[in-house]
Structures are given as C-alpha cells and as structure tokens.
CHARMM-style PDB file with segment names, atoms N, HN, CA, C and O in Angstrom:
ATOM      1  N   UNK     1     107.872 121.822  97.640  1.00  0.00      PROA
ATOM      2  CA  UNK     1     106.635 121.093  97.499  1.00  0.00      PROA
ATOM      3  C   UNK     1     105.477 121.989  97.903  1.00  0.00      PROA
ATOM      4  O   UNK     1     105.485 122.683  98.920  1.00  0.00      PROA
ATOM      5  N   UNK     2     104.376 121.915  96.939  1.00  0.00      PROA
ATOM      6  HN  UNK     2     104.369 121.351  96.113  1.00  0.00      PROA
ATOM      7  CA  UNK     2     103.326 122.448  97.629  1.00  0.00      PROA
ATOM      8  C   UNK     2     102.268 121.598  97.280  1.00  0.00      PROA
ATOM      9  O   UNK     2     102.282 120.761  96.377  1.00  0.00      PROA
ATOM     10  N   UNK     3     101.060 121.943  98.288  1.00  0.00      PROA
ATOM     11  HN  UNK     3     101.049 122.623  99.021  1.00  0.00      PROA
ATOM     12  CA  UNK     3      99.987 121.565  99.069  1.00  0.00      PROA
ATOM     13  C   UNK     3      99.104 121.733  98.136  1.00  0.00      PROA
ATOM     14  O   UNK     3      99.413 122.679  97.412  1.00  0.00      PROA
ATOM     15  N   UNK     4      97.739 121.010  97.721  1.00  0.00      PROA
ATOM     16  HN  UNK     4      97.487 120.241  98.309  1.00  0.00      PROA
ATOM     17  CA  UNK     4      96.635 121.096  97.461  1.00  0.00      PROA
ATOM     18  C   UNK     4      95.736 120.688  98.117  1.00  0.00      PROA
ATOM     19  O   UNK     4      95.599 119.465  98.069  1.00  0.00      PROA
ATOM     20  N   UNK     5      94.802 121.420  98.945  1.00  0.00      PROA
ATOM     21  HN  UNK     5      94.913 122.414  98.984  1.00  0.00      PROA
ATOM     22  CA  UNK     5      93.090 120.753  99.137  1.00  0.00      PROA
ATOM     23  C   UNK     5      91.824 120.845  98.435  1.00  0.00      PROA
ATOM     24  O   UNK     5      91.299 121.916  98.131  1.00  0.00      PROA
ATOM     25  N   UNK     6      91.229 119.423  98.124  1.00  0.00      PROA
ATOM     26  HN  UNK     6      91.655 118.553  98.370  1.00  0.00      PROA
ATOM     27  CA  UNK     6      90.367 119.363  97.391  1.00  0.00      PROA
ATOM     28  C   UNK     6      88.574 118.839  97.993  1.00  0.00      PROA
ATOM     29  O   UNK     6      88.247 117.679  98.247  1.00  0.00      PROA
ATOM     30  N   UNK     7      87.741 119.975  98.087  1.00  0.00      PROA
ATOM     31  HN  UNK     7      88.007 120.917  97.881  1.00  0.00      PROA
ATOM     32  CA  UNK     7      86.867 118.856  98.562  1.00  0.00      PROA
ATOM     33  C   UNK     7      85.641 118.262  97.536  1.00  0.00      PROA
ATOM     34  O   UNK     7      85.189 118.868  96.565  1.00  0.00      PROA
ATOM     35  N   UNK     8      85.276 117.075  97.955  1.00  0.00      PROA
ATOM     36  HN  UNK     8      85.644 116.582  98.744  1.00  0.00      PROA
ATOM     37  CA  UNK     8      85.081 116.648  97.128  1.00  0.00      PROA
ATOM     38  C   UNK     8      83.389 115.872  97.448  1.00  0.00      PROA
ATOM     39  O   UNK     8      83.626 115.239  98.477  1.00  0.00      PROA
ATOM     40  N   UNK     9      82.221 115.672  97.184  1.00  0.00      PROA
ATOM     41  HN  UNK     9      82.028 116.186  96.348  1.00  0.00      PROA
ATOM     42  CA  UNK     9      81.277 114.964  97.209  1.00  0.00      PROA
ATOM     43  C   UNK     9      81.210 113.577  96.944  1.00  0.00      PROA
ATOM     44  O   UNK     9      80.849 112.809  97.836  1.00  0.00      PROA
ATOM     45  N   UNK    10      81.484 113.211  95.939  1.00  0.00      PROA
ATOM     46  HN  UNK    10      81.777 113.835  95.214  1.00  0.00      PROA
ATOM     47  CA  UNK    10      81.207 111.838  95.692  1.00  0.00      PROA
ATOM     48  C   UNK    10      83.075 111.033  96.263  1.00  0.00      PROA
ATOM     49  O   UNK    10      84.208 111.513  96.291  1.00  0.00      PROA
ATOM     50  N   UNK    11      82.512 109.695  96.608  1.00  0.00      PROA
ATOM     51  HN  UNK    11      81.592 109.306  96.585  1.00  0.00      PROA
ATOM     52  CA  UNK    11      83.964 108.807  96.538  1.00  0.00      PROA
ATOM     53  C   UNK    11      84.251 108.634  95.416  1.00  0.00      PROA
ATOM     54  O   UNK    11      85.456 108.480  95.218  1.00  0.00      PROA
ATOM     55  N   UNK    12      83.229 108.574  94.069  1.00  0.00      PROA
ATOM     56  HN  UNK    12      82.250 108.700  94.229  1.00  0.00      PROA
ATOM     57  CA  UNK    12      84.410 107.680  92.700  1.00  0.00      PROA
ATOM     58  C   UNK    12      84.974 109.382  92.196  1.00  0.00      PROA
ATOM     59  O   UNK    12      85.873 109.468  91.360  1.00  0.00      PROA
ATOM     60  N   UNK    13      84.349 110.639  92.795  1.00  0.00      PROA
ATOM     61  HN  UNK    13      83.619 110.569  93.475  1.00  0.00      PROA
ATOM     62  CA  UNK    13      85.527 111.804  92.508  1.00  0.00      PROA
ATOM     63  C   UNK    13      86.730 111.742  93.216  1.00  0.00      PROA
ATOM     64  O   UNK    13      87.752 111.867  92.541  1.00  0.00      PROA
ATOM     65  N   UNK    14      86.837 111.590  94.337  1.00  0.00      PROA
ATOM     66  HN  UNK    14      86.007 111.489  94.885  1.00  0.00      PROA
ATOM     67  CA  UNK    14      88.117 111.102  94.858  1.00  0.00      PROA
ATOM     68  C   UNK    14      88.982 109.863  94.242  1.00  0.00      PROA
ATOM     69  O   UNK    14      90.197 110.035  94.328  1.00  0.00      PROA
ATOM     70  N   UNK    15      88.584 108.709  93.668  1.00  0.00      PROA
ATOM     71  HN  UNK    15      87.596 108.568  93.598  1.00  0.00      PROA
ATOM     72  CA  UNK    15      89.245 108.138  93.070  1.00  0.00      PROA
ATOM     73  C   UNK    15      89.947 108.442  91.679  1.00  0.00      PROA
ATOM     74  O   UNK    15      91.048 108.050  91.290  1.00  0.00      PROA
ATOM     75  N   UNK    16      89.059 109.209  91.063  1.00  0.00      PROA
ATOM     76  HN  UNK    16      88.166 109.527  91.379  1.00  0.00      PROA
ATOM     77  CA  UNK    16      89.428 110.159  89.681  1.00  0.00      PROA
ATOM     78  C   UNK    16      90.485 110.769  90.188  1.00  0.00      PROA
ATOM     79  O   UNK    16      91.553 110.186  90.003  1.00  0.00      PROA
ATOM     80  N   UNK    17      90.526 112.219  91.036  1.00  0.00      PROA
ATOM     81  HN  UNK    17      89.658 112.693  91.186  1.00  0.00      PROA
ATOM     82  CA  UNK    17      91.708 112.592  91.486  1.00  0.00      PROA
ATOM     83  C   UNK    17      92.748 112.024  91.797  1.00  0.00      PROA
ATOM     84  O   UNK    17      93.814 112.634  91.724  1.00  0.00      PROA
ATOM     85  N   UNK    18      92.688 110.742  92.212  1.00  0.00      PROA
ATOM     86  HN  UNK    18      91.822 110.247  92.272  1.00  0.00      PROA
ATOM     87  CA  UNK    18      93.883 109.983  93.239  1.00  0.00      PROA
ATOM     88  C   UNK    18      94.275 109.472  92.031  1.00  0.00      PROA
ATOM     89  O   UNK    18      95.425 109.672  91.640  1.00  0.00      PROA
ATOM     90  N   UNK    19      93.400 108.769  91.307  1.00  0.00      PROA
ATOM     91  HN  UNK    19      92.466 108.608  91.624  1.00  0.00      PROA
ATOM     92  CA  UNK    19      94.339 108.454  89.857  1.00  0.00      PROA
ATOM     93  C   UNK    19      94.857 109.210  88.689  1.00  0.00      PROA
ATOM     94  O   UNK    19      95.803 108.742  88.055  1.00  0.00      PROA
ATOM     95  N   UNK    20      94.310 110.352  88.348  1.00  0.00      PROA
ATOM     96  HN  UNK    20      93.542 110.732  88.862  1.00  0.00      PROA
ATOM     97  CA  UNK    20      94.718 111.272  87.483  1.00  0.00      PROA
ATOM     98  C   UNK    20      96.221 112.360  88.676  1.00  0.00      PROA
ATOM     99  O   UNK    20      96.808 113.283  88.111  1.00  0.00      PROA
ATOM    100  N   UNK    21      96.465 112.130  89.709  1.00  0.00      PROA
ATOM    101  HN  UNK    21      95.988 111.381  90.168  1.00  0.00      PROA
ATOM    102  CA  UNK    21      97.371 112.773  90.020  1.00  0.00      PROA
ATOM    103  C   UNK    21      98.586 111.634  90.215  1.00  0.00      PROA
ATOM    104  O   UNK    21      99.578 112.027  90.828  1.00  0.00      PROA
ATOM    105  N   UNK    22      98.579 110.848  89.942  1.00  0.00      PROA
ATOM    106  HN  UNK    22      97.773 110.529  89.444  1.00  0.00      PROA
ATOM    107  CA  UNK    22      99.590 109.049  89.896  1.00  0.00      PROA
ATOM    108  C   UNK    22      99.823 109.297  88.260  1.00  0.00      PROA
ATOM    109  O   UNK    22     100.955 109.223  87.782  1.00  0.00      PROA
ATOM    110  N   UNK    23      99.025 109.502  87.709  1.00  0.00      PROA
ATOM    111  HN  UNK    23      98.106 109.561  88.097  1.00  0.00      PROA
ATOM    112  CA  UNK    23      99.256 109.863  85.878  1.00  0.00      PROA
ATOM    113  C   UNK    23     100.005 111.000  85.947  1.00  0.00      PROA
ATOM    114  O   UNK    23     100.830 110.988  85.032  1.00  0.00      PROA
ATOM    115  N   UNK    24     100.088 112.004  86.643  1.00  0.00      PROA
ATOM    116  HN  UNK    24      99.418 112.013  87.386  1.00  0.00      PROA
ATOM    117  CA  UNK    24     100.741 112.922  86.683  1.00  0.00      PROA
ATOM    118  C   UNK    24     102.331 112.807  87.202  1.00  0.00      PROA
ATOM    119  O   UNK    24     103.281 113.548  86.951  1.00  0.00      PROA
ATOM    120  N   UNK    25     102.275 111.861  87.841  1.00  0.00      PROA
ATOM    121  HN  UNK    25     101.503 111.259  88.045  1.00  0.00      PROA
ATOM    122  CA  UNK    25     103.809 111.749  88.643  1.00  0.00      PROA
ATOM    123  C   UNK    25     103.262 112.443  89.809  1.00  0.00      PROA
ATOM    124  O   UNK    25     104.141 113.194  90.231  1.00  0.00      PROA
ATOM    125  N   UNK    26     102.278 112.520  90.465  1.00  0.00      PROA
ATOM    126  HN  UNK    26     101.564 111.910  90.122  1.00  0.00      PROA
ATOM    127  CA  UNK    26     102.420 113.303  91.891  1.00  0.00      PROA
ATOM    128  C   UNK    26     101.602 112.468  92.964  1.00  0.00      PROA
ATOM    129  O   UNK    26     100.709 111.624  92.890  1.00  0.00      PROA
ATOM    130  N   UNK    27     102.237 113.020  93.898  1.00  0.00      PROA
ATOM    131  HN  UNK    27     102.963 113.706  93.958  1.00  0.00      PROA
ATOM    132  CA  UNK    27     101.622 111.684  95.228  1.00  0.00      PROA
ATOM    133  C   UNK    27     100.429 112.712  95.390  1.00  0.00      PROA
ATOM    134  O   UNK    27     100.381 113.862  94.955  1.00  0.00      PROA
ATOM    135  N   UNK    28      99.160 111.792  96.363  1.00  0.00      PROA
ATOM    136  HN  UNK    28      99.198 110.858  96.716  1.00  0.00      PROA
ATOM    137  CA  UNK    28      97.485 112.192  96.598  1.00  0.00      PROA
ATOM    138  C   UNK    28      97.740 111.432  97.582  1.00  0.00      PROA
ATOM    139  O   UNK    28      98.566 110.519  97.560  1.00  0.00      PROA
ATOM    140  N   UNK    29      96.834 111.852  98.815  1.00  0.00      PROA
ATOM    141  HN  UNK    29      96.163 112.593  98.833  1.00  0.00      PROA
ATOM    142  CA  UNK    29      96.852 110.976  99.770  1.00  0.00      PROA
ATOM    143  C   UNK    29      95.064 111.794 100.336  1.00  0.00      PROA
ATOM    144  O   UNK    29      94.850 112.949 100.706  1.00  0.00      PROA
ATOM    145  N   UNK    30      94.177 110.731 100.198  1.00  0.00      PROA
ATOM    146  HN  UNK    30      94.352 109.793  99.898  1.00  0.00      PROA
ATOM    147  CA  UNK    30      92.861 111.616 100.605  1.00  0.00      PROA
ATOM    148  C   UNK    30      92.846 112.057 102.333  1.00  0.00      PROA
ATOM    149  O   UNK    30      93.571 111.744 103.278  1.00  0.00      PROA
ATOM    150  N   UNK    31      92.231 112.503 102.261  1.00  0.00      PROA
ATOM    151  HN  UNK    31      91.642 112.757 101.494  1.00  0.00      PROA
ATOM    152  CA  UNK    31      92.290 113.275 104.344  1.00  0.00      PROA
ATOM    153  C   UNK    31      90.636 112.687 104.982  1.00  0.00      PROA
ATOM    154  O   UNK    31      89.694 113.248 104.424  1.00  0.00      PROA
ATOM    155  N   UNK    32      90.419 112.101 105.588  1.00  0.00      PROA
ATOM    156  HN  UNK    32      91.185 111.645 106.042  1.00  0.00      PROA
ATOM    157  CA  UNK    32      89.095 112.399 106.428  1.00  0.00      PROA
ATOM    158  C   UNK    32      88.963 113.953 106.730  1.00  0.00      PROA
ATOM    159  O   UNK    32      89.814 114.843 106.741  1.00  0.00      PROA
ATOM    160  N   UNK    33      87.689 113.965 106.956  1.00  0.00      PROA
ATOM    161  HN  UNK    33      86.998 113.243 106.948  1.00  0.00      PROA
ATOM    162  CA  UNK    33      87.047 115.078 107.986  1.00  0.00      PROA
ATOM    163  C   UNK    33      88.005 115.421 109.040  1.00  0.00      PROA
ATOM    164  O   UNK    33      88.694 116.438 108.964  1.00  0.00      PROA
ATOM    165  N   UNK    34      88.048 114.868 109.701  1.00  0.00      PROA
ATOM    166  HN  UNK    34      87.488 114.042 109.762  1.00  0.00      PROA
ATOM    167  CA  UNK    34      88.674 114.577 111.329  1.00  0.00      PROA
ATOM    168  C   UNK    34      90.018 115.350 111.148  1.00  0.00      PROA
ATOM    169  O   UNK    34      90.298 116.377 111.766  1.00  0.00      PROA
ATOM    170  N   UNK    35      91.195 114.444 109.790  1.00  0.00      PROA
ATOM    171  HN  UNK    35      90.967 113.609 109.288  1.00  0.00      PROA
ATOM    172  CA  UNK    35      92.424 114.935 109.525  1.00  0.00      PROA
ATOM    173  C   UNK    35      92.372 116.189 109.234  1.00  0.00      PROA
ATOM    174  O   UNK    35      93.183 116.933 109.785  1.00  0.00      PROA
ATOM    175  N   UNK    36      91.356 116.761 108.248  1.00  0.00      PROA
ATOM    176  HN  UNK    36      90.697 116.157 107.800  1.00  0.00      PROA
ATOM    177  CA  UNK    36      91.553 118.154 107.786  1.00  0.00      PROA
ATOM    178  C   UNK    36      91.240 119.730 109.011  1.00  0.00      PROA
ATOM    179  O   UNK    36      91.739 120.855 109.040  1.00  0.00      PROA
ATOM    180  N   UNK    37      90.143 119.004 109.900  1.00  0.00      PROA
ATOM    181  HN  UNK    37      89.737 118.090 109.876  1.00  0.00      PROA
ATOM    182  CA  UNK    37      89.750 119.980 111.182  1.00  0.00      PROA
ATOM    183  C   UNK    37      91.071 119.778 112.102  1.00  0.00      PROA
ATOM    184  O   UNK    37      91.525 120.856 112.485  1.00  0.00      PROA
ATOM    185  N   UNK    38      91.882 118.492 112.597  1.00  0.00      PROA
ATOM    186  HN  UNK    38      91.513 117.616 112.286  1.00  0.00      PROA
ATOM    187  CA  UNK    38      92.881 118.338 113.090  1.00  0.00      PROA
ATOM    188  C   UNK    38      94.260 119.675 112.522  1.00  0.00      PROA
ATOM    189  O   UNK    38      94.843 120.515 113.207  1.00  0.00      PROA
ATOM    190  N   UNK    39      94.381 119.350 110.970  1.00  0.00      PROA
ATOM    191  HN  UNK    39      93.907 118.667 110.413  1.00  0.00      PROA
ATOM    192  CA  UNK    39      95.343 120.377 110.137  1.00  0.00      PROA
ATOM    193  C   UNK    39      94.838 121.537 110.665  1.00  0.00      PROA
ATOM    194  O   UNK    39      95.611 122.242 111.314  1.00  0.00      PROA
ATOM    195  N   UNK    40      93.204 122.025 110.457  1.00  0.00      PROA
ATOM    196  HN  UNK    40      92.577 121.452 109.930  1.00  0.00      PROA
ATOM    197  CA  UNK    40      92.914 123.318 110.822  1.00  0.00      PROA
ATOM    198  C   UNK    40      93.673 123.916 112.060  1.00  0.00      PROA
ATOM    199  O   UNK    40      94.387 124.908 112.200  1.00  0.00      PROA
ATOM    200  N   UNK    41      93.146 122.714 113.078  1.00  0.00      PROA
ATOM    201  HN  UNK    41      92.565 121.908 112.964  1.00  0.00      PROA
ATOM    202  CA  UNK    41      93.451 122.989 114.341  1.00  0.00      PROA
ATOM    203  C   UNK    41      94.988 124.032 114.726  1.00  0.00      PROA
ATOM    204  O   UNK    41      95.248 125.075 115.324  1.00  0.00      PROA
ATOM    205  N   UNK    42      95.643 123.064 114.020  1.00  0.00      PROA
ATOM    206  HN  UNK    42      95.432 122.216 113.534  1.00  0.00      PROA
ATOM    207  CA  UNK    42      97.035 122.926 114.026  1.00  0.00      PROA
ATOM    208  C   UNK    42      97.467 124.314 113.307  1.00  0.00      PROA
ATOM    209  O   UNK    42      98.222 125.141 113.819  1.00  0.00      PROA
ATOM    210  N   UNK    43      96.839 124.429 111.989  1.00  0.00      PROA
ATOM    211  HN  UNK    43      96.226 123.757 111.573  1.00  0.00      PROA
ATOM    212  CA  UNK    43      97.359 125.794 111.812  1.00  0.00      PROA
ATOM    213  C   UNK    43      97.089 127.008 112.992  1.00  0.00      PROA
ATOM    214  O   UNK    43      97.984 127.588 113.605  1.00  0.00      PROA
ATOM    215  N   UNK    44      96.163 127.152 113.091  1.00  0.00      PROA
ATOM    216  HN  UNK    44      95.435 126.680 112.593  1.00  0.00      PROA
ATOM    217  CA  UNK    44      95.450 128.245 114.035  1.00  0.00      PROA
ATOM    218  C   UNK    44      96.237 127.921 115.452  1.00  0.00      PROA
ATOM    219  O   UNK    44      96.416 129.026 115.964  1.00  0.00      PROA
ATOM    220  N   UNK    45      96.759 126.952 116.273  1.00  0.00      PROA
ATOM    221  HN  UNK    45      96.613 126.054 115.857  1.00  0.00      PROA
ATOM    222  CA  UNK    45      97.656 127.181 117.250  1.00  0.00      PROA
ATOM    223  C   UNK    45      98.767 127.599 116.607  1.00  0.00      PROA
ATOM    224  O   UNK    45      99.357 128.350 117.384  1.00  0.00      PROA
ATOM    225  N   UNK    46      99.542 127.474 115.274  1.00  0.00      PROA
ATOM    226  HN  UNK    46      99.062 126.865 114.643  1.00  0.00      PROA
ATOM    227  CA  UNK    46     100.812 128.170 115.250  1.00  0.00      PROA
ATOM    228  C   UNK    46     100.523 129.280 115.235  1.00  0.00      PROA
ATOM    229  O   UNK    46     101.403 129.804 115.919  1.00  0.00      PROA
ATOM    230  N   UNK    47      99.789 130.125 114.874  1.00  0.00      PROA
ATOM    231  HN  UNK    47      99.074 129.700 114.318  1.00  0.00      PROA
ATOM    232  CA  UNK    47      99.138 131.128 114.344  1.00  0.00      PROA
ATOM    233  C   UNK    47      98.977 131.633 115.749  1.00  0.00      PROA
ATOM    234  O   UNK    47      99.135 132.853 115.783  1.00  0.00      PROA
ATOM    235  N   UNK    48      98.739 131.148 116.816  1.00  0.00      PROA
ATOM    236  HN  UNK    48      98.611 130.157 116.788  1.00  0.00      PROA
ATOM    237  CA  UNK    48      98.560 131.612 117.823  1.00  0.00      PROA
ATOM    238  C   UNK    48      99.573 131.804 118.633  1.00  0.00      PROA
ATOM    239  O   UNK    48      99.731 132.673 119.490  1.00  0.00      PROA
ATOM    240  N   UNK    49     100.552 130.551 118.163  1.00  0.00      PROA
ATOM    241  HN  UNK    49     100.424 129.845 117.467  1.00  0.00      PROA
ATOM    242  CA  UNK    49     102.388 131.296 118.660  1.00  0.00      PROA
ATOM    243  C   UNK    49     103.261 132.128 118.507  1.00  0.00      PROA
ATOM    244  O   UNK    49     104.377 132.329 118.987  1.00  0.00      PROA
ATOM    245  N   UNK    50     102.305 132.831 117.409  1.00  0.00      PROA
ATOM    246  HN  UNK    50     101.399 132.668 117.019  1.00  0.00      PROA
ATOM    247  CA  UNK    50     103.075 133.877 116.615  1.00  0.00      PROA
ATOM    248  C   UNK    50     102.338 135.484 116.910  1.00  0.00      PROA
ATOM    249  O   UNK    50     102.695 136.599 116.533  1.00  0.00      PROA
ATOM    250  N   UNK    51     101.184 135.042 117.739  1.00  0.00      PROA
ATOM    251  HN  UNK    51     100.894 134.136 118.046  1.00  0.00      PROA
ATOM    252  CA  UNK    51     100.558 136.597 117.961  1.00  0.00      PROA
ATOM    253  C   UNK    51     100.576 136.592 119.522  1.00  0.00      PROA
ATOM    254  O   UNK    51     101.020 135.613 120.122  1.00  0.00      PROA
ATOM    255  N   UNK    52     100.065 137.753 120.218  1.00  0.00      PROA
ATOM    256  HN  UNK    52      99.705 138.549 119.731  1.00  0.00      PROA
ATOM    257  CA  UNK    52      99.513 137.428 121.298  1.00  0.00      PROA
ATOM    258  C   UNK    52      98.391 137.367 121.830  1.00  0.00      PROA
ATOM    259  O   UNK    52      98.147 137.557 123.021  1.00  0.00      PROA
ATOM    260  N   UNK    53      97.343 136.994 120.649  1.00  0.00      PROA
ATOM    261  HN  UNK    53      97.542 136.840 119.681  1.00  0.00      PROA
ATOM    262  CA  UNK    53      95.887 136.578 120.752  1.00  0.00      PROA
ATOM    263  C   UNK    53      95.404 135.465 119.987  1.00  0.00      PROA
ATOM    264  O   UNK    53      95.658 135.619 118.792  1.00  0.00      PROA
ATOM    265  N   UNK    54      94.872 134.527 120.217  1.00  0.00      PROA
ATOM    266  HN  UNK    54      94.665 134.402 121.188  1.00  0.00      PROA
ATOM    267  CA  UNK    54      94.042 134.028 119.547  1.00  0.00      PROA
ATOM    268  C   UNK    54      92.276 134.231 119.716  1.00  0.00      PROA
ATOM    269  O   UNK    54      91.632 134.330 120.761  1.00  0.00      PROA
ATOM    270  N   UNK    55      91.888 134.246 118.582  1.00  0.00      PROA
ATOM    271  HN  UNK    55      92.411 134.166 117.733  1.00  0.00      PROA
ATOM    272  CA  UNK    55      90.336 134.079 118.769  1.00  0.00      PROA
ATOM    273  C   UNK    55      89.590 132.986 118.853  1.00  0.00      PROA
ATOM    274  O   UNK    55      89.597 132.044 118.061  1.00  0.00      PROA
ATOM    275  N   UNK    56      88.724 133.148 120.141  1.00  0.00      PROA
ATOM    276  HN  UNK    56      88.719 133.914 120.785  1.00  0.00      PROA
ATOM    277  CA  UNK    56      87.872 131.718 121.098  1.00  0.00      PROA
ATOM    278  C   UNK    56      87.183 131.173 119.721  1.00  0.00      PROA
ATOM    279  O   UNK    56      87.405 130.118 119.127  1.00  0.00      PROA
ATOM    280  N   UNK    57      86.347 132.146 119.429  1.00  0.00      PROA
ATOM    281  HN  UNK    57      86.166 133.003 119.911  1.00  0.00      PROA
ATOM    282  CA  UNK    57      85.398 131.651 118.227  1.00  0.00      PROA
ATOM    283  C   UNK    57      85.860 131.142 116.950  1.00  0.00      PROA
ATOM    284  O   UNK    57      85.138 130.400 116.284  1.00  0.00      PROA
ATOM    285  N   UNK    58      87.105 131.516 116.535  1.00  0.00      PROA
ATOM    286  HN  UNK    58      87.692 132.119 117.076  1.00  0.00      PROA
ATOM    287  CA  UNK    58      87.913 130.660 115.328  1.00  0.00      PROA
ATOM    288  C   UNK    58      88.491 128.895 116.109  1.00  0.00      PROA
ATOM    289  O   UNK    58      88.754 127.924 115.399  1.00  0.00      PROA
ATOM    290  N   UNK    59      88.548 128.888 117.261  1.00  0.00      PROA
ATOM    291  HN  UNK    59      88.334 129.677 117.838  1.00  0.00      PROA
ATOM    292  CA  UNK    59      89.099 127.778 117.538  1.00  0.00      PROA
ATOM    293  C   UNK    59      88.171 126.907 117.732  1.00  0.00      PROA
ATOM    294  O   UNK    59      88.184 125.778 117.241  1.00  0.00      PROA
ATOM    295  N   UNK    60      86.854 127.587 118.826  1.00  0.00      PROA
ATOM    296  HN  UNK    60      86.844 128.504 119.225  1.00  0.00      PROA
ATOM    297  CA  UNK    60      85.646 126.632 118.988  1.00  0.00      PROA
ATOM    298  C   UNK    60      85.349 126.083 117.592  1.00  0.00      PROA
ATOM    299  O   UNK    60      85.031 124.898 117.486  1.00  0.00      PROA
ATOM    300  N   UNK    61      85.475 127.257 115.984  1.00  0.00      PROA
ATOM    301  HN  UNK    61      85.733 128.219 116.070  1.00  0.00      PROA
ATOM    302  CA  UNK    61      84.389 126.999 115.215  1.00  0.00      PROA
ATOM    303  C   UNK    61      84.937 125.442 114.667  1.00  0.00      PROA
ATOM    304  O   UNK    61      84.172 124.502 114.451  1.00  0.00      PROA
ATOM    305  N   UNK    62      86.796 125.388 114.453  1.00  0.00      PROA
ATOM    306  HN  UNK    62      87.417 126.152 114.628  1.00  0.00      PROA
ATOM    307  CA  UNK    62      87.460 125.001 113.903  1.00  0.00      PROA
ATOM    308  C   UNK    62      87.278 123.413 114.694  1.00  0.00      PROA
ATOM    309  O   UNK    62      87.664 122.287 114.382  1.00  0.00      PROA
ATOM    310  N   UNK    63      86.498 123.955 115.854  1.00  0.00      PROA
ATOM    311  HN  UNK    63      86.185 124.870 116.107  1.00  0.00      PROA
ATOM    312  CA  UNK    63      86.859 122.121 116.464  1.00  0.00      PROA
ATOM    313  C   UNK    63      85.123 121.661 116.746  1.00  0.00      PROA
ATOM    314  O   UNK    63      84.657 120.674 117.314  1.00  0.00      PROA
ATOM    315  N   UNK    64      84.630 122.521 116.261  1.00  0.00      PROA
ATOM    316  HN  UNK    64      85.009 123.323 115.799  1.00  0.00      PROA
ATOM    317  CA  UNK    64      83.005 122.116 115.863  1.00  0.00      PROA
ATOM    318  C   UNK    64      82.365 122.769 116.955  1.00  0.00      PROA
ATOM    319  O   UNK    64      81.484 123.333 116.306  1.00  0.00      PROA
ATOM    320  N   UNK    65      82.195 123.050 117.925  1.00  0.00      PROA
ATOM    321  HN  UNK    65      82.911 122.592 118.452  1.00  0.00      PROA
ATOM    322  CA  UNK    65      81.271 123.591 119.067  1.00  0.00      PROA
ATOM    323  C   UNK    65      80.748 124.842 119.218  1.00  0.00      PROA
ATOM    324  OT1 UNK    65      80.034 125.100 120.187  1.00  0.00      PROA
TER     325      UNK     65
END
C-alpha cells in the first residue's frame, strides 16, 4: 500500500477527491491540520531513532514555534 498527501484549499475539493478515489476502488480518509503536523512529528522522531542527532529547528518548526 502506498500513501498519498493532498493539500487542498477549498472543502467541495476535498469532497471531489474523497469521491473520485471511492470511484476508483481506493479508500481517502481527509487529515486535519493537527493530524498531518502530528504524522510530521512522528516521522522526524523515528528519524531521530535512527541517527544520533536530531535538529531543534526541524522539530520546533514541525510543531509550530
């Protein structure tokens, strides 16, 4: 399985997508804000289990501050 992110401006574009990917046979599930900086988050700590640095300023930027 793989991943698509889409961003998007308007809500009735998100509904276009969510229904043209159900025509397709494929599941859509839209993300808030919140969910997608959360995912960010989340990548960048694995990312950080795997080196022995992380950078302050990729994490602050990633969690808004």
């Amino acid at each position: 399985m793989e991943t698509v992110l889409i961003n998007v401006e308007k809500k009735s574009d998100i509904a276009f997508l969510l229904c043209l990917a159900k025509k397709l046979g494929m599941s859509a599930t839209p993300l808030t804000r919140a969910e997608v900086q959360d995912w960010s988050l989340a990548q960048k700590i694995e990312k950080g289990m795997k080196t022995p640095n992380v950078n302050r300023e990729e994490v602050m930027k990633v969690l808004g501050k």
